[in-house]
Every structure is written in C-alpha cells, then in structure tokens.
N, C-alpha and C positions, 0 to 999 in steps of 0.2 A: 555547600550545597547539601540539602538533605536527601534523604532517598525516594520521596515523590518528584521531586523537582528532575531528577537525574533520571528516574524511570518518565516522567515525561517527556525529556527530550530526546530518550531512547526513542518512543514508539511515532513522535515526530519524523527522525531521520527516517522510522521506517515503512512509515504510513505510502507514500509514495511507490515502493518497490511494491508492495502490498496491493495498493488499487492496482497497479500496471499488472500485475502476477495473475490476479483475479478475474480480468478484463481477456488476459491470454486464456484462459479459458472460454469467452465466448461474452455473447452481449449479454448489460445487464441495466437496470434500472437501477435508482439511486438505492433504495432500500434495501433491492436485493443486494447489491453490492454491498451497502456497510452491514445487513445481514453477514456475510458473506466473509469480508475482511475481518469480521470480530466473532468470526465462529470459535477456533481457539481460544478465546479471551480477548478482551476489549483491547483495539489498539488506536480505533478512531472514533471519536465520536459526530454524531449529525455536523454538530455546528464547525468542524473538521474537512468531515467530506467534503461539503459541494463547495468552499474557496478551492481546496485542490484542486476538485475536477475543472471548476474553473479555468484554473489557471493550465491544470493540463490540456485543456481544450482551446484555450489561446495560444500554447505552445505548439500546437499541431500533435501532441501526441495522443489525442484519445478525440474520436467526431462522435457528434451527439445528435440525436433523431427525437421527436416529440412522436408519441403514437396520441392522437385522441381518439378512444373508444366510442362508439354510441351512445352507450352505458357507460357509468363510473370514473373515475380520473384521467386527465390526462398523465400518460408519466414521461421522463426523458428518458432517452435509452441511451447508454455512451460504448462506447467502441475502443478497441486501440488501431490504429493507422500505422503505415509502415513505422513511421517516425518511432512510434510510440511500442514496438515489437521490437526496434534496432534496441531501445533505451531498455528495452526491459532484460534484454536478453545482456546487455552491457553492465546493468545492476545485478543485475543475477551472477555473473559471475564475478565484479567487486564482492559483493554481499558475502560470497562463498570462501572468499580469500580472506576477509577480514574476519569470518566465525573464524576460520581456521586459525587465524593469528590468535584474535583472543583467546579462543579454548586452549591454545597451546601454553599462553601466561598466565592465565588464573587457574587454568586446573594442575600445571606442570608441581610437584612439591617441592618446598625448598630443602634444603640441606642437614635440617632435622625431622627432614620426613613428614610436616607438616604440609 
C-alpha cells in the first residue's frame, strides 16, 4: 500500500465522526458543512459527502429539511437526531482512546533512542 492509498482510507474512517462532530454544533447545509469538515485540510470531498449523509439519514442519524427561498436555491439542511448525538458522542470517545493508543506506539522511542 503506498502512502496516498493509506492516507485515503485514513480520512474515510474518519469522515463520518467528522460530519457527526460538525452537525453537534448546530444545523448546516451541504456546503457549509464540507466547508466546514475540510476547514483544517481536506478530509471529504463533494462527491464523499452527500452518499454519507445519505446513508446517515437512512440510518436515523442525522434528519434533513429542504428550505426553498423565494429567491435563489433551494438548499437541504441536515441535523443530528438523538440516534445520531448517542453515535457521536460513542465515536468520540473510541476516537480518543485509539489517538491515544497510536500516539503512544509511533511516538513512544525505541531502545536506541530513536
């Protein structure tokens, strides 16, 4: 596996904890959302997001509202629902246990100090 292939299926596993994360902040439209998830640097891309939310929204975890304006687009707005706060809050703390595991094997040095 080379190191794009491996850093893509990194920001895969973590695209998901990321919209949920983002969502617990409050409602958002598709845009602003991958605005939003990719502010730090790119972790999803368009064609990413909205099968997620998709599928998130099949799952019950995130409800979705159409606003249409008078004026200018319609946009969807998505939400997280209890479901979808229980999950976030349940990845959030895997998430926190697993940095901690890794950081502690790849930074730890070995036995010549390296």
């Amino acid at each position: 596996m080379d190191i794009a292939a491996w850093q893509t299926q990194l920001r895969k596993g973590a695209a998901e904890l990321a919209v949920l994360s983002v969502l617990g902040r409050g409602e958002r439209y598709g845009l602003q959302l991958l605005h939003a998830v990719n502010a730090a640097g790119e972790l999803v891309t368009e064609g990413g997001l909205y099968p997620l939310l998709s599928r998130l929204e099949k799952s019950g975890r995130i409800a979705a509202r159409w606003d249409v304006p008078a004026t200018g687009n319609p946009r969807k707005f998505y939400t997280l629902t209890d479901e979808g706060r229980r999950l976030a809050a349940e990845m959030r703390a895997g998430w926190i246990a697993f940095r901690t595991t890794i950081a502690t094997i790849v930074e730890q040095e070995d036995e010549h100090g390296a």
